[in-house]
FIRO-13954 format. One line per 2 residues: number of its first residue (from 1); their letters; for each residue x, z, y of C-alpha. Coordinates in Angstrom, 1 decimal, m for minus. Last residue first. Layout:
NUM) A) X:Z:Y | ...
//
This chain:
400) XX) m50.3:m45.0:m10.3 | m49.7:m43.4:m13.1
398) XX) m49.1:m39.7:m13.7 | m45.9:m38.1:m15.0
396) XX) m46.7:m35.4:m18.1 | m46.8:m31.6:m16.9
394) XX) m44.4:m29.9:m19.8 | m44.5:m29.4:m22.9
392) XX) m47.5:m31.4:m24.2 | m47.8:m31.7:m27.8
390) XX) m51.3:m29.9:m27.9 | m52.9:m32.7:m25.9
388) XX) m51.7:m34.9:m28.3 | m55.4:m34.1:m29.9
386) XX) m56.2:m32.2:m32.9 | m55.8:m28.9:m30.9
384) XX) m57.6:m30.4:m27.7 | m60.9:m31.0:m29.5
382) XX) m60.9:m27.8:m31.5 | m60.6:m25.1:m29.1
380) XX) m63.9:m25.5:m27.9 | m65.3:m24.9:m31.1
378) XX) m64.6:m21.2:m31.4 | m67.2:m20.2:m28.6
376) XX) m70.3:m21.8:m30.3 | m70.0:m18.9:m33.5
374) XX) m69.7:m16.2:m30.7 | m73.0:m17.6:m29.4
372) XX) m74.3:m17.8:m32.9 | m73.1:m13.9:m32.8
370) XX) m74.8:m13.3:m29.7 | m78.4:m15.1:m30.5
368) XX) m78.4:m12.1:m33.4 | m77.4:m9.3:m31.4
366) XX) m80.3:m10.1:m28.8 | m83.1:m11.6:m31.2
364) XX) m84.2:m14.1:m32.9 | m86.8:m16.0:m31.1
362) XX) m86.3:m14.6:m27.0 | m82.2:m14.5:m28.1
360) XX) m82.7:m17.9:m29.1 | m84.6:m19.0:m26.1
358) XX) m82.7:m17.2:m23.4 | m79.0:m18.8:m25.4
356) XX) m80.5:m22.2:m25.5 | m81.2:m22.3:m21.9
354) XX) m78.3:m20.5:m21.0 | m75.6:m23.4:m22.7
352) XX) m77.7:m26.4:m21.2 | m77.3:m24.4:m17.7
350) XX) m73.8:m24.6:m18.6 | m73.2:m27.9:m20.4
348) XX) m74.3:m29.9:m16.8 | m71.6:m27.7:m15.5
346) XX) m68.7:m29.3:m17.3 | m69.7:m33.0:m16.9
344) XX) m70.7:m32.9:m13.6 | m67.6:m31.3:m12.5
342) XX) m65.5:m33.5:m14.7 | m67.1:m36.4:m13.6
340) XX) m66.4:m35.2:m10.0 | m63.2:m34.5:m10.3
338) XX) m62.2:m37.8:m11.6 | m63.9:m39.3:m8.6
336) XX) m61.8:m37.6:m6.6 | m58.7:m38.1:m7.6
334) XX) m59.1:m41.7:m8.2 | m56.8:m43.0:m5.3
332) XX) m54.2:m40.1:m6.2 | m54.0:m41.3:m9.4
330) XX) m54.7:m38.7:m12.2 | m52.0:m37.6:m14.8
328) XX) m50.7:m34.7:m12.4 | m53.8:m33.6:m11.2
326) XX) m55.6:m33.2:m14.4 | m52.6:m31.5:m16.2
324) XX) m52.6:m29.0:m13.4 | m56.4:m27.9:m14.4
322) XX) m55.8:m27.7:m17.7 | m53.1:m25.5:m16.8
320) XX) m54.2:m23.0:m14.2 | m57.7:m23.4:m14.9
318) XX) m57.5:m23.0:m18.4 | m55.1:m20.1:m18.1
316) XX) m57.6:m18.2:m16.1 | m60.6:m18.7:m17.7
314) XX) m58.8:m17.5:m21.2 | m58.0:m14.2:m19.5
312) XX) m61.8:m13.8:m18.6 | m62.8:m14.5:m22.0
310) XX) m60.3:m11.6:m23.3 | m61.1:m9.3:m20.6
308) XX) m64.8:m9.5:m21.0 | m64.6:m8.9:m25.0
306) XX) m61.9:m5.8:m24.1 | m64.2:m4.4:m21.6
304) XX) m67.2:m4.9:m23.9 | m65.7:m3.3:m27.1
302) XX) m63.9:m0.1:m24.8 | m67.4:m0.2:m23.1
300) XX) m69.8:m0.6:m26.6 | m68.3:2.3:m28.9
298) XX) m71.1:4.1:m29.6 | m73.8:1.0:m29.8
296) XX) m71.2:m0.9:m31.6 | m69.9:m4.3:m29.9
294) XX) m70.0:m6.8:m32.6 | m71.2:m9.5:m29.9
292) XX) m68.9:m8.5:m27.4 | m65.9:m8.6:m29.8
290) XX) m67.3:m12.2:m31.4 | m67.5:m13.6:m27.5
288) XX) m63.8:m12.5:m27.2 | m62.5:m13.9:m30.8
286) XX) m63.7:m17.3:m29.7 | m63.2:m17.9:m26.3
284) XX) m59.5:m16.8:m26.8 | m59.5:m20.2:m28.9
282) XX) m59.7:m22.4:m25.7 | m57.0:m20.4:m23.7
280) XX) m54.6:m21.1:m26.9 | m55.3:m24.9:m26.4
278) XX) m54.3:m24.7:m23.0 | m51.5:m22.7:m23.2
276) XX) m50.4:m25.0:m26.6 | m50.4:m27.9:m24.3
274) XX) m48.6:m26.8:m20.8 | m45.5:m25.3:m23.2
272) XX) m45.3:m22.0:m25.3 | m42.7:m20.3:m22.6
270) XX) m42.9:m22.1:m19.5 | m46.6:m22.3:m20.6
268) XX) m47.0:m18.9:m20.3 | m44.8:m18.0:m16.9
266) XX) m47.0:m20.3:m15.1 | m50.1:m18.6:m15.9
264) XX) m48.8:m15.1:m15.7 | m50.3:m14.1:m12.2
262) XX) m53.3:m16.5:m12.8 | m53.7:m14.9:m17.0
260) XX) m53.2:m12.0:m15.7 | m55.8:m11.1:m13.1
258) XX) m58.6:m13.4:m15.5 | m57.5:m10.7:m17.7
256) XX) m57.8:m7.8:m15.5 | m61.1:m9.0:m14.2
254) XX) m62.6:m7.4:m17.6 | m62.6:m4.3:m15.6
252) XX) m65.0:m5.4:m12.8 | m67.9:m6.8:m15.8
250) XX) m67.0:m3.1:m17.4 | m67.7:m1.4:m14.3
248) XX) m71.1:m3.6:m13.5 | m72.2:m3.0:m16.9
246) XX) m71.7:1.1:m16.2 | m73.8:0.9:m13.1
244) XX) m76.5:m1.2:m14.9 | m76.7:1.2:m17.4
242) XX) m75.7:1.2:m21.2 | m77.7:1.2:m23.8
240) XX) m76.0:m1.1:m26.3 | m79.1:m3.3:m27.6
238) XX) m81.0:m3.0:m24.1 | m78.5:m3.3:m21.4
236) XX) m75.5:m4.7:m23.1 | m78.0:m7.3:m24.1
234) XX) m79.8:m7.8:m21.1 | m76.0:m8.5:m19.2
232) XX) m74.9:m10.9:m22.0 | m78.1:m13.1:m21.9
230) XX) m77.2:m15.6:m20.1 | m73.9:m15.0:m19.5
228) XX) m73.4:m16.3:m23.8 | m74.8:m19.1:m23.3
226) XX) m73.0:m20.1:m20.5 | m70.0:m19.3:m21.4
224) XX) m70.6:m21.5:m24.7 | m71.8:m24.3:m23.0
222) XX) m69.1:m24.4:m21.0 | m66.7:m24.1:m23.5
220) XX) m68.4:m27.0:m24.6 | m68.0:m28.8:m21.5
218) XX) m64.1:m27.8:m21.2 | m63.3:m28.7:m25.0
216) XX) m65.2:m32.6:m24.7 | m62.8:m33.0:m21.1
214) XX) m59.9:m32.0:m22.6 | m60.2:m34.3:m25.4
212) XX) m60.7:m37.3:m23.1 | m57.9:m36.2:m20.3
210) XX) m55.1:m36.5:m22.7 | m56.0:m39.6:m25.0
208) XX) m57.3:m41.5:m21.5 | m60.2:m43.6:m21.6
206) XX) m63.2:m41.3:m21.8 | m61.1:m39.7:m18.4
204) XX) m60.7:m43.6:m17.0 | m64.0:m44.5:m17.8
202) XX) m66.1:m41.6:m16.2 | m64.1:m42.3:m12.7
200) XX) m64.8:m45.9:m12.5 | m68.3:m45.7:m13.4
198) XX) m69.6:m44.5:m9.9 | m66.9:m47.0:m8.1
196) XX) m68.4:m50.0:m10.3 | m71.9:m49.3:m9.8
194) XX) m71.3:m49.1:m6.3 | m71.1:m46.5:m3.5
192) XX) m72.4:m47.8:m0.4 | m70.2:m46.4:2.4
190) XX) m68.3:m49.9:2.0 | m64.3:m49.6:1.7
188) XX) m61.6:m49.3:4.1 | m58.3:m47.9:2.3
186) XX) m57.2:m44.6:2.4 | m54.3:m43.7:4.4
184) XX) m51.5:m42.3:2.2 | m50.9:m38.7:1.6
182) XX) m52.5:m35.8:3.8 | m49.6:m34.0:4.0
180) XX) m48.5:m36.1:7.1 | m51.5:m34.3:9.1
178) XX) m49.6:m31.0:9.2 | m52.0:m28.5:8.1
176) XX) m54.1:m26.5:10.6 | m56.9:m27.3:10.5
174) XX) m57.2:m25.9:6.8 | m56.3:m22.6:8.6
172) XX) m59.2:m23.2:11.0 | m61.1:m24.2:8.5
170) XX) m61.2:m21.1:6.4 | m61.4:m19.0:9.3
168) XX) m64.5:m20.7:9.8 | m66.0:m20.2:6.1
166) XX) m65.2:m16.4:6.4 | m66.8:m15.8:9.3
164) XX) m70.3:m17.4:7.6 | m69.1:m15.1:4.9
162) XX) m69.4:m12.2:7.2 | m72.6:m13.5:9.0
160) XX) m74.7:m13.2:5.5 | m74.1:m9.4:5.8
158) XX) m76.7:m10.0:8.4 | m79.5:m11.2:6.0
156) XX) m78.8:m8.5:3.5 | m78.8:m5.5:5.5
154) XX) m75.9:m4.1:7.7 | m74.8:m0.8:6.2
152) XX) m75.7:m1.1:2.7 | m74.7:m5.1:3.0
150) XX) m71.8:m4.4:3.7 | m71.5:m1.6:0.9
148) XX) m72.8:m4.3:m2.0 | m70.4:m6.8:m0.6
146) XX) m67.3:m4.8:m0.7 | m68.4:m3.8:m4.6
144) XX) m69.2:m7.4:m5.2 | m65.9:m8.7:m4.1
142) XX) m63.2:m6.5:m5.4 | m62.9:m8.4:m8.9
140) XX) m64.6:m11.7:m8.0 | m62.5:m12.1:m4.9
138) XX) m59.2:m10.7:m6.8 | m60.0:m13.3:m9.3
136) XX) m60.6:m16.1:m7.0 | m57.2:m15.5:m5.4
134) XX) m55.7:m15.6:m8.8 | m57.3:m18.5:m9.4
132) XX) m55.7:m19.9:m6.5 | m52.1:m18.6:m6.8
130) XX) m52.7:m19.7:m10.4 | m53.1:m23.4:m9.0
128) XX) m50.6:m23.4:m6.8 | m47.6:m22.5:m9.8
126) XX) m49.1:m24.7:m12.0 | m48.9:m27.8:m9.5
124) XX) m45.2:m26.8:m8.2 | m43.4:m29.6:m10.4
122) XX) m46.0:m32.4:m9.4 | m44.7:m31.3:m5.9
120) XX) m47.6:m29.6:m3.8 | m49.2:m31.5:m0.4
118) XX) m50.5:m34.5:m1.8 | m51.8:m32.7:m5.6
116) XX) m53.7:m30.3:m3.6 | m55.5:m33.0:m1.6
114) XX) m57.7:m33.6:m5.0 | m58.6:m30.0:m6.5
112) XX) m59.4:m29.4:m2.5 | m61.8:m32.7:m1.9
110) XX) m63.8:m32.2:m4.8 | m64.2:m28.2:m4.2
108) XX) m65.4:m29.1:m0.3 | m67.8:m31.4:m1.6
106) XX) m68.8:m29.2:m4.5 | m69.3:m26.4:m1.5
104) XX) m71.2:m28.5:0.8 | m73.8:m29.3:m2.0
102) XX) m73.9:m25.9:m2.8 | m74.7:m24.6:0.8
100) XX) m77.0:m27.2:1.2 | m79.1:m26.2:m2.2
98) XX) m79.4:m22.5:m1.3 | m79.6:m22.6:2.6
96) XX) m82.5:m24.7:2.0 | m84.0:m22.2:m0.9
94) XX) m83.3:m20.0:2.0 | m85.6:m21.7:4.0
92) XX) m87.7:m22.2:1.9 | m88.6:m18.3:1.2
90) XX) m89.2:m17.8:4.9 | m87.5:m16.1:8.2
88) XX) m89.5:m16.6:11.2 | m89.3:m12.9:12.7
86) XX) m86.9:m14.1:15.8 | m83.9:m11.5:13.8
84) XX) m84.4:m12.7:10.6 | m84.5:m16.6:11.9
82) XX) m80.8:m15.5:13.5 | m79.7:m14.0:10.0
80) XX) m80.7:m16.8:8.1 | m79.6:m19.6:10.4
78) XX) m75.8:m17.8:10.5 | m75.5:m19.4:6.6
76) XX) m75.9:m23.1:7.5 | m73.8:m23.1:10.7
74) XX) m71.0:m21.2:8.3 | m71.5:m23.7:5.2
72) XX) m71.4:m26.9:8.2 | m68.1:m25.5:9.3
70) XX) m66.8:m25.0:6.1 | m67.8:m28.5:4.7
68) XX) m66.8:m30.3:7.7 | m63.0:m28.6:7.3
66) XX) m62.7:m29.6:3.6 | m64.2:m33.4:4.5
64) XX) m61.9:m33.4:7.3 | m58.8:m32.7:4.7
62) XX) m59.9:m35.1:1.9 | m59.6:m38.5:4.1
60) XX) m62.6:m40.5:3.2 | m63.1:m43.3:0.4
58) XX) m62.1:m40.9:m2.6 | m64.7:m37.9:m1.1
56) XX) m67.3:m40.7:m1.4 | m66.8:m41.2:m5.4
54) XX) m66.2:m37.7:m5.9 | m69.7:m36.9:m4.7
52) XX) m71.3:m39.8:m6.8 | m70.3:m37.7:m10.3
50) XX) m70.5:m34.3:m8.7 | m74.0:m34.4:m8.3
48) XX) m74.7:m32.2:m10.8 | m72.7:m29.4:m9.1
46) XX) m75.9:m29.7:m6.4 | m77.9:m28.0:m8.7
44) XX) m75.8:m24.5:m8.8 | m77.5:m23.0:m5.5
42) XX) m81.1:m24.2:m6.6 | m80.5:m22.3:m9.7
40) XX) m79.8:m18.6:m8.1 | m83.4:m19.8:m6.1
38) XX) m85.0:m20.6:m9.1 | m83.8:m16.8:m10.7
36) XX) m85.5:m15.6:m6.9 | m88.2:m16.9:m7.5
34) XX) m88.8:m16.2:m11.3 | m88.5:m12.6:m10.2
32) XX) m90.8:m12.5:m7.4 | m89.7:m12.8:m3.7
30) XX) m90.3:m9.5:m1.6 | m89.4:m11.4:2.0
28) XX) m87.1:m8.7:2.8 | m85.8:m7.7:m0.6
26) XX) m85.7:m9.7:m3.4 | m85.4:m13.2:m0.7
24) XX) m82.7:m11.0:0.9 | m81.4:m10.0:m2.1
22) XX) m81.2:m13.7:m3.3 | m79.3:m14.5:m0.4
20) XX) m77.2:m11.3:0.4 | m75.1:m11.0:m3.6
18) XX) m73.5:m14.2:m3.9 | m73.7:m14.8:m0.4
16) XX) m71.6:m11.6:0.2 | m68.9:m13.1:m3.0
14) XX) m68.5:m15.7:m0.3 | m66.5:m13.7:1.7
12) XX) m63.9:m12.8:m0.7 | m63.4:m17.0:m1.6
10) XX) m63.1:m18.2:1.9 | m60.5:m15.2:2.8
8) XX) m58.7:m16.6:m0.6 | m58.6:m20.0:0.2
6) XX) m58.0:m20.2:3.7 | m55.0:m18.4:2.4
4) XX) m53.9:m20.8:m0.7 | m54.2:m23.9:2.0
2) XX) m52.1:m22.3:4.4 | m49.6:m21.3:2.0
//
């Protein structure tokens, strides 16, 4: 409970970041466009350096690294307001905050997916993990809309100091964890990460017939989303003619699925088993990218909310159960590193997926790029339906 609230009050502020950092670059410092879309970029980077962060995070106890990682997140983010207020505020040095902040938040991502497994019962996994994602629905849901009137009232670089708050609350419920939750004491290695401890992690999920397949669907469903976000927004803009206010409405509405697939998570593969909810939360990809992409100019919110609910309801199972196989088949002492090649993995397919999407729809067009996009989003699916993956009804026992 402890863990699920530091959490949530984590997640809700950090939907002000979101929004304050590039508007203060937008904004106060009257950054160009391409600046502040680098600076957006700067703060997913780091995700590519999941790989070597898992392998520290599996020499070090997990808990102190969660803690550190707030605290330094709500040092880091007070800098901006204070240099606002003495006048010496600059572009770099929010593309510092940009690029620290997301390191410090894949650290402290590594080290949560891989304590939560010492302080839940393998039989409790699913049940955590959609009390998180639900958490990080609600954030994304009623988030934006908080943010945007905080930072009305306050201006962008101030507003920054709420989710600074938000990151030391954070730790001080993290803090407060018994220490014998923390699972066994991790044994002494060098701080020098080797060749062997970088690889270790990569072979054992290429290895393994579960975590292989689900791997190869959750990088190109990856590619897929991001394909498809980056050019979503101009295309309901342009080819559907609605406004930003109305695209911000249907982006909130389409919460409900991620909503329902967390509170329902565990319910669902109660009922169809932990392998056919994951495969089934692949295949929504599909049908919802080919909804928004056949969206008719007079008919684009009802087509747009239900495209955007669909995609966001297959998030949320995936996380909850894909997520909950991970944890249960991986050994505590590769947690970790596990993670990390998954991170790096997954999010190396995004950016891969936007570039592709901006240049096709540049070359062929906005409707046109979004029904190849809808075409990419039913292949995800397909590695985990033809592996045992789909077999699985219940968590399967780890190995130690």
């Amino acid at each position: 409970m402890r863990l699920w609230t530091a959490q949530t009050v984590s997640a809700v502020g950090s939907q002000v970041t979101l929004l304050a950092l590039p508007l203060t670059a937008l904004i106060v410092l009257h950054a160009k466009s391409f600046e502040v879309a680098l600076l957006v970029t700067a703060g997913s980077l780091p995700n590519l350096l999941g790989i070597a962060a898992g392998v520290w995070v599996d020499q070090v106890r997990r808990r102190p690294v969660m803690i550190a990682a707030d605290l330094g997140r709500a040092a880091l983010l007070v800098s901006a307001p204070v240099a606002y207020g003495l006048g010496i505020l600059t572009l770099p040095h929010l593309f510092v905050i940009a690029v620290v902040n997301g390191l410090l938040s894949v650290l402290f991502e590594i080290a949560s997916q891989a304590y939560l497994p010492t302080v839940v019962a393998p039989t409790e996994l699913i049940e955590a993990n959609a009390k998180f994602e639900a958490s990080r629905v609600v954030a994304s849901a009623a988030g934006p809309g908080a943010a945007g009137g905080l930072i009305s009232l306050v201006t962008a670089p101030v507003a920054l100091v709420a989710d600074a708050a938000s990151f030391v609350a954070s730790a001080l419920f993290i803090g407060s964890v018994s220490r014998r939750d923390e699972g066994p004491q991790v044994a002494r290695r060098e701080t020098r990460a080797t060749r062997r401890d970088l690889r270790e992690g990569g072979r054992y999920v290429l290895g393994h017939p579960y975590l292989r397949p689900l791997l190869l669907s959750h990088s190109l469903a990856n590619l897929a989303l991001g394909f498809v976000w980056a050019i979503v927004i101009v295309y309901a803009v342009r080819q559907l003619g609605l406004t930003a206010a109305l695209v911000g409405v249907v982006l909130s509405l389409g919460q409900i699925g991620g909503f329902t697939g967390a509170a329902f998570g565990r319910r669902v593969a109660e009922r169809l088993g932990v392998g056919r909810t994951v495969v089934t939360a692949f295949f929504l990809f599909g049908p919802a990218t080919l909804v928004l992409a056949v969206a008719p100019r007079d008919a684009a919110i009802p087509f747009l909310a239900l495209g955007w609910t669909l995609e966001n309801l297959a998030r949320a199972l995936y996380s909850v159960s894909a997520t909950s196989v991970r944890q249960a088949l991986v050994p505590d002492r590769l947690q970790a590193r596990v993670i990390g090649f998954t991170t790096t993995a997954g999010t190396g397919a995004f950016p891969l997926g936007t570039a592709i999407g901006g240049a096709l729809a540049g070359g062929l067009g906005l409707r046109q790029a979004m029904l190849i996009g809808a075409l990419l989003s039913f292949l995800p699916f397909i590695p985990v339906a033809a592996s045992p993956v789909r077999s699985l009804r219940e968590l399967p026992a780890g190995v130690e």
